[in-house]
N, C-alpha and C positions, 0 to 999 in steps of 0.2 A: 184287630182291636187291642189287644194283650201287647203291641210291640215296645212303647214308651216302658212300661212296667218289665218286662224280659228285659230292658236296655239296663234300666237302672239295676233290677237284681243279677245281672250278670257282672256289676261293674264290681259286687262283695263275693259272690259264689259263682264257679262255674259248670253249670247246671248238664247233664244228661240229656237227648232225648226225650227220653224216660222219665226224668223226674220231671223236666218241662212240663210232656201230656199230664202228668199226675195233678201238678199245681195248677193247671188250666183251667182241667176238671171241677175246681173248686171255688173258680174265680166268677164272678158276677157283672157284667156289664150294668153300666148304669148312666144315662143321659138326662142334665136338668139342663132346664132353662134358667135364665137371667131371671134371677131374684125368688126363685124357688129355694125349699130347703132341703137340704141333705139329713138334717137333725133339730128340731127341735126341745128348749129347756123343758126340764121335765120329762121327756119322752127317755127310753131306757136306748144306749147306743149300743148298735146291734152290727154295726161294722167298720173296718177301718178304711177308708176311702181314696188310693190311689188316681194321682191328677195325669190324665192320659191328654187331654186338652180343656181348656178352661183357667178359670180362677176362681177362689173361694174364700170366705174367711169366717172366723170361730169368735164367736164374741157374746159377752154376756149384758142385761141389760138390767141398771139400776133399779130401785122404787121410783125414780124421778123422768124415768123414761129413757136415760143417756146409756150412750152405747158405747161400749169398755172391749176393744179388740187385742184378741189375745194373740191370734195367727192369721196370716195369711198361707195358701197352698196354689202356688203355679204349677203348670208343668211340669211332672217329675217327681213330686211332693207327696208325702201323706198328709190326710188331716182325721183327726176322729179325735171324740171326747174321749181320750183312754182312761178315765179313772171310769168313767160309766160302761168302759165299754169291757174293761178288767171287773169290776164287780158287779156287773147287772142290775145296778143302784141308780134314779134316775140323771139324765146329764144337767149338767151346769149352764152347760154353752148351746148357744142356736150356732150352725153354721149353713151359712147359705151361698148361693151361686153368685157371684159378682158378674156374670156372662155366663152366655151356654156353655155347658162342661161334658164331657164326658169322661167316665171314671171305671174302675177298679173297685169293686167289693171284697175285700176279704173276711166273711162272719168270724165268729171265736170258735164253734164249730167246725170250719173249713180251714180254720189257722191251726188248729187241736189238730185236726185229719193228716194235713200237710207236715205238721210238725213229726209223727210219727212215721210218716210213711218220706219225706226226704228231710233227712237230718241237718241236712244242711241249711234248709231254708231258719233255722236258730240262727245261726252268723249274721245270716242278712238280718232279721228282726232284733237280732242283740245290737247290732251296729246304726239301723234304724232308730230304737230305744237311746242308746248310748249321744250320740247324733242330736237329738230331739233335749235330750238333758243338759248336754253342752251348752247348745244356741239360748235354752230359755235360761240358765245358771246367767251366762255371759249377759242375756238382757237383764236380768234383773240387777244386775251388777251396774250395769249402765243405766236403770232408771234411779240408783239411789246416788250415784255417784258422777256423772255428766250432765257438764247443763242441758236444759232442754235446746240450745243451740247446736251442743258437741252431739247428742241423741239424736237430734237428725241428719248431719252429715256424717254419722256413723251407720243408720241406715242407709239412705244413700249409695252411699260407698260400698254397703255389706247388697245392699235387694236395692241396684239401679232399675231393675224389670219391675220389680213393684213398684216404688216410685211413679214409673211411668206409668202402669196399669190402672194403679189403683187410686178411685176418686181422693183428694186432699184431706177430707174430712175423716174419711178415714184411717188413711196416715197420720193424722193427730191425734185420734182415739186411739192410736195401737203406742205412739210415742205418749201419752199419757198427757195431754196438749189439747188445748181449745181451739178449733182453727181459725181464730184470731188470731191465738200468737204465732201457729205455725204460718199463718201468713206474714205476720212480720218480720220472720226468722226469712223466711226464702227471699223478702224483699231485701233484706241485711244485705244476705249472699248472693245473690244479684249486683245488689250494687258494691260491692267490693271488689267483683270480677271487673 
């Protein structure tokens, strides 16, 4: 169940036997279905959610009902509300299954545990953290500063799997886009090719 998660945390630390069984021990399986939630707004986030198979995304939802996507999580991926999930305050963001998923629980609890008892698993979570500050710096960077045209062939180009995955309307919400325009945008590019 744990193989995609050992793959990727072996690709920052290389782990022991031993501290392997140790972080196992502490690990949570967890299977939704398509259009279930992993976290609900409001609700207080009580883990970080490793993507073993599936797709997911994190997203907040206006007074007017419109839905503002902050992340997407394939394969490989974390996703969790971290400011609720660091201060036990409740979350901002719903995220939910876009497909059946199955996942990875790490509690703050069994990441406390973990942290003490293999040192190492720090590197990985400092580099997960670090990783995760980058990518949202860089979008935000690109939502003030590229047109809404260069913002989607910039995704694209960075999350071709998304793209494909994930419904259009979607990917206009997360590019910060109506999918009207991002339909005129693909029709552009389209016919330029």
């Amino acid at each position: 169940m744990y193989e995609r998660f050992f793959q990727k945390l072996n690709e920052s630390v290389d782990l022991t036997s031993a501290e392997k069984e140790i972080i196992t021990h502490h690990l949570q399986p967890k299977r939704l279905r398509k259009k279930q939630y992993l976290l609900q707004a409001g609700d207080v986030c009580k883990a970080i959610a490793f993507v073993e198979k599936g797709a997911l995304r994190e997203y907040s939802v206006d007074e007017n009902g419109n839905e503002h996507v902050l992340q997407f999580a394939l394969e490989g991926w974390l996703i969790s509300d971290l400011y609720s999930f660091i201060t036990g305050e409740p979350a901002t963001y719903n995220i939910d299954a876009l497909d059946d998923c199955e996942l990875v629980l790490l509690t703050k609890s069994a990441q406390d545990e973990i942290l003490k008892k293999v040192p190492k698993f720090e590197t990985y979570t400092s580099m997960q953290i670090t990783g995760a500050y980058l990518a949202m710096q860089k979008r935000v960077n690109a939502m003030i500063s590229l047109s809404p045209e260069q913002r989607y062939q910039n995704f694209i180009n960075l999350y071709p799997n998304i793209a494909r995955r994930v419904p259009q309307h979607m990917v206009a919400s997360y590019l910060g886009l109506s999918p009207e325009t991002l339909s005129r945008i693909r029709k552009r590019i389209a016919t330029a090719r």
